[in-house]
FIVEX-743368 format. One record per residue: x, y, z of N, C-alpha, C in turn; residue in three letters. Coordinates in steps of 0.1 Angstrom, whole numbers, padded with zeros to 4 digits, always signed. Each point is the difference from the previous one (the first is absolute). Layout:
XYZXYZXYZAla...
//
This chain:
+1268+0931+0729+0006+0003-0013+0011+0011+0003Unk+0012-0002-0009+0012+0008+0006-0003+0007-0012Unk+0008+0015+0000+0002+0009-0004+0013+0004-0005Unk+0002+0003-0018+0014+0010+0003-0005+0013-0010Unk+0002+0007+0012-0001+0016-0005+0010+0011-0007Unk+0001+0012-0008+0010+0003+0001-0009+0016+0001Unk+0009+0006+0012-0006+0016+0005+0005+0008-0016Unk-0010+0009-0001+0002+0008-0010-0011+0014+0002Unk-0001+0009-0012-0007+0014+0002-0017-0007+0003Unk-0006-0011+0002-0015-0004+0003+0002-0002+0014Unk+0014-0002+0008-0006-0008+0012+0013-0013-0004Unk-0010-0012-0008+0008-0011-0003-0009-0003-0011Unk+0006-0008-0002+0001-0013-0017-0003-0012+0003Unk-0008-0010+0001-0003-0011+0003+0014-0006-0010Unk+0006-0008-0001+0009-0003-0010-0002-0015-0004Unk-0005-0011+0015-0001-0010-0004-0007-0007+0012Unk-0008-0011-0002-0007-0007+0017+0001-0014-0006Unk+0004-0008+0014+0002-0010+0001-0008-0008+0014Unk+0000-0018-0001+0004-0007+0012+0010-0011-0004Unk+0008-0004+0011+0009-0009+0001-0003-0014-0012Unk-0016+0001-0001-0004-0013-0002-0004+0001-0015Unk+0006+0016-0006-0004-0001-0013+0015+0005-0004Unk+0006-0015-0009+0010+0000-0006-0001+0016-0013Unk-0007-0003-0010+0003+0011-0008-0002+0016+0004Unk-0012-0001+0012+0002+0016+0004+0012+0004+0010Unk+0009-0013+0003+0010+0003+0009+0011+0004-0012Unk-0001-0005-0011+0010+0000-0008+0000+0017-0005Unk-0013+0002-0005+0000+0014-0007+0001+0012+0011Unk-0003-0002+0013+0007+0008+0009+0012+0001-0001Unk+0008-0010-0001+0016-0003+0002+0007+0009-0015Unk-0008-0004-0009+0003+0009-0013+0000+0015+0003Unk-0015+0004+0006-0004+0012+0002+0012+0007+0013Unk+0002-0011+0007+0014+0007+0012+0011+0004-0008Unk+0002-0006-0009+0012-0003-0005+0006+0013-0012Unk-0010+0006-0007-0006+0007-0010+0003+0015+0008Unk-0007+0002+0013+0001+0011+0009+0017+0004+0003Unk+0006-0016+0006+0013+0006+0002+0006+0001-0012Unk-0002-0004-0010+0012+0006-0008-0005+0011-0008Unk-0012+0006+0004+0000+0019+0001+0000+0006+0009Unk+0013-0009+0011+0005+0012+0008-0011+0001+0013Unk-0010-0005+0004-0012-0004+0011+0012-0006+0008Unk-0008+0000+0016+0005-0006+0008-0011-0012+0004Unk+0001-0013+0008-0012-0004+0006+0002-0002+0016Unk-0009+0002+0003+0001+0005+0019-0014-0009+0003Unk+0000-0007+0014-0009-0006+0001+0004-0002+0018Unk-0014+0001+0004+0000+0006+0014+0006-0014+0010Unk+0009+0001+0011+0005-0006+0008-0005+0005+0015Unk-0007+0006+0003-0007+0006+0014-0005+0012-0004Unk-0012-0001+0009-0003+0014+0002+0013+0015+0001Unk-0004+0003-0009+0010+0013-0003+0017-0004-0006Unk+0003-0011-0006+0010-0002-0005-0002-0006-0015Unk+0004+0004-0009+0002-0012-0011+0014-0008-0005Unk-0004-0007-0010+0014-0006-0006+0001+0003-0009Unk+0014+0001-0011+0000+0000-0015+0002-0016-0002Unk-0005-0004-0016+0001-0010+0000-0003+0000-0013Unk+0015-0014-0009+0000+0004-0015-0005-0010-0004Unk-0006-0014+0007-0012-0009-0006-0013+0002+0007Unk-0010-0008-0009-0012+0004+0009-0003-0012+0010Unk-0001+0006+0009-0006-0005+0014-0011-0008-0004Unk-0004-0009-0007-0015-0007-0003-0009+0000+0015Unk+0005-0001+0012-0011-0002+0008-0003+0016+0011Unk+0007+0006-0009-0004+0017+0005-0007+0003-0004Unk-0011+0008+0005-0020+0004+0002+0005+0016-0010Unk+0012+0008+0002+0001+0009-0010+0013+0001-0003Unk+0005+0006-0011+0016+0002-0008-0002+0015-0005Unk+0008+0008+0004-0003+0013-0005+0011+0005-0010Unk-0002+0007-0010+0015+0004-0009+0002+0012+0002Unk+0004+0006-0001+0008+0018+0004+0010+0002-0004Unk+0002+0012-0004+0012+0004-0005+0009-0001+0008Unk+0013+0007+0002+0008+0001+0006-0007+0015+0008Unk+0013+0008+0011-0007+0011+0000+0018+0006-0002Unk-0008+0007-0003+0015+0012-0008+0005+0014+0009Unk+0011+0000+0005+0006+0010+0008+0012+0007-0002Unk+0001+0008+0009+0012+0012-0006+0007+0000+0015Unk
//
């Protein structure tokens, strides 16, 4: 079962779980991805050990999708 989380003040937010093979829970993920970025969330989802990716649709066959803010600098 995949995962899309979004990190916040608990840790994380379960936001939405899916499998490939379930049309509507891939759909309400794709709502629930969709929802995040346009408050400004990022989605990042891991490409190797110690690297991730951003990415602005959801990956359906990725095990997790994380949302995060930006990070803010001076």
């Amino acid at each position: 079962m995949s995962k899309l989380i979004r990190m916040d003040h608990t840790g994380h937010s379960t936001l939405a779980e899916w499998t490939p093979e379930d049309p509507a829970a891939v759909e309400a993920a794709v709502t629930a991805l969709r929802a995040e970025l346009e408050r400004g969330y990022l989605a990042m989802v891991s490409s190797g050990p110690g690297h991730a990716e951003h990415v602005r649709e959801l990956p359906v066959q990725a095990e997790l999708v994380i949302m995060r803010l930006p990070i803010s600098g001076g």
